[in-house]
C-alpha angles and dihedrals in degrees: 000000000000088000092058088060106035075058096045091053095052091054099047085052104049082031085062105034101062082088113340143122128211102193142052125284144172125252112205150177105275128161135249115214118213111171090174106060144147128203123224135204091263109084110250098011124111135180125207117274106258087212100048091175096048102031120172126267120231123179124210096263090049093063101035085054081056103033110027130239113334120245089244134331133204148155121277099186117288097001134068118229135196110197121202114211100239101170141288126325109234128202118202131206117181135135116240125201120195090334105317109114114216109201113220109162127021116188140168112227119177128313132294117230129194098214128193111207128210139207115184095349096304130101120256099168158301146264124208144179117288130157127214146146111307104165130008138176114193147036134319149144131227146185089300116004140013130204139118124330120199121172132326120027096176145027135235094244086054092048094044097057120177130181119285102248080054099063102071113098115241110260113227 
């Protein structure tokens, strides 16, 4: 009887940590980065360039003429931005054993924003909405390795992505 266990347990545990977290994390707003994009005729909505070496160019009024006044627009360094409201930005705290996720707070927390950034009045990419782990405190295992996770597991420049040509500082 012990052996059947002892054997039980082995396989549950190899079983679980091929991708799995025993813990509870936060789920938070990150961006997504595309710097080969195309707009389409839905607002917000974009396709992949069919030509990813040679994407189109839009400039801002090309895509305000297609898409309407932009929620809010600025200046990120060196680049220009237009940012379309496209819902609320969510963060998530739940507990997950094995790989069954246990909610245990949902909040709004701002708003998510699918921005189109600009250098020299032509497009060199977007950011959109996209959620993943922010803070942990527990075990898992990944792709490669497992081990122990505490706090953070991700930074906010991380989180907060912008095109390449946009993140060179302005020289004065």
């Amino acid at each position: 009887m012990m052996k059947f266990h002892l054997l039980t347990a082995l396989i549950t545990i190899s079983l679980t940590s091929i991708h799995c977290f025993y813990g509870i994390a936060r789920i938070g707003s990150t961006e997504w980065v595309d710097e080969s994009f195309e707009i389409t005729e839905e607002r917000k909505k974009f396709k992949n360039a069919t030509d990813f070496r040679n994407p189109p160019v839009y400039s801002k009024a090309d895509i305000i003429a297609k898409w309407g006044e932009p929620s809010k627009s600025g200046t990120d360094k060196v680049c220009d931005y237009i940012a379309y409201r496209d819902g609320f930005e969510w963060t998530f705290i739940g507990a997950a054993i094995w790989i069954i996720p246990i909610p245990v707070l949902i909040l709004p927390t701002g708003f998510d924003y699918v921005k189109i950034y600009f250098k020299d009045e032509k497009s060199v990419g977007l950011t959109k909405p996209h959620y993943d782990t922010t803070h942990a405190i527990g075990y898992g295992c990944g792709d490669n390795s497992c081990g122990f996770a505490r706090g953070r597991t991700s930074d906010y420049r991380y989180r907060k992505q912008k095109p390449t040509v946009c993140l060179v500082e302005k020289k004065d």
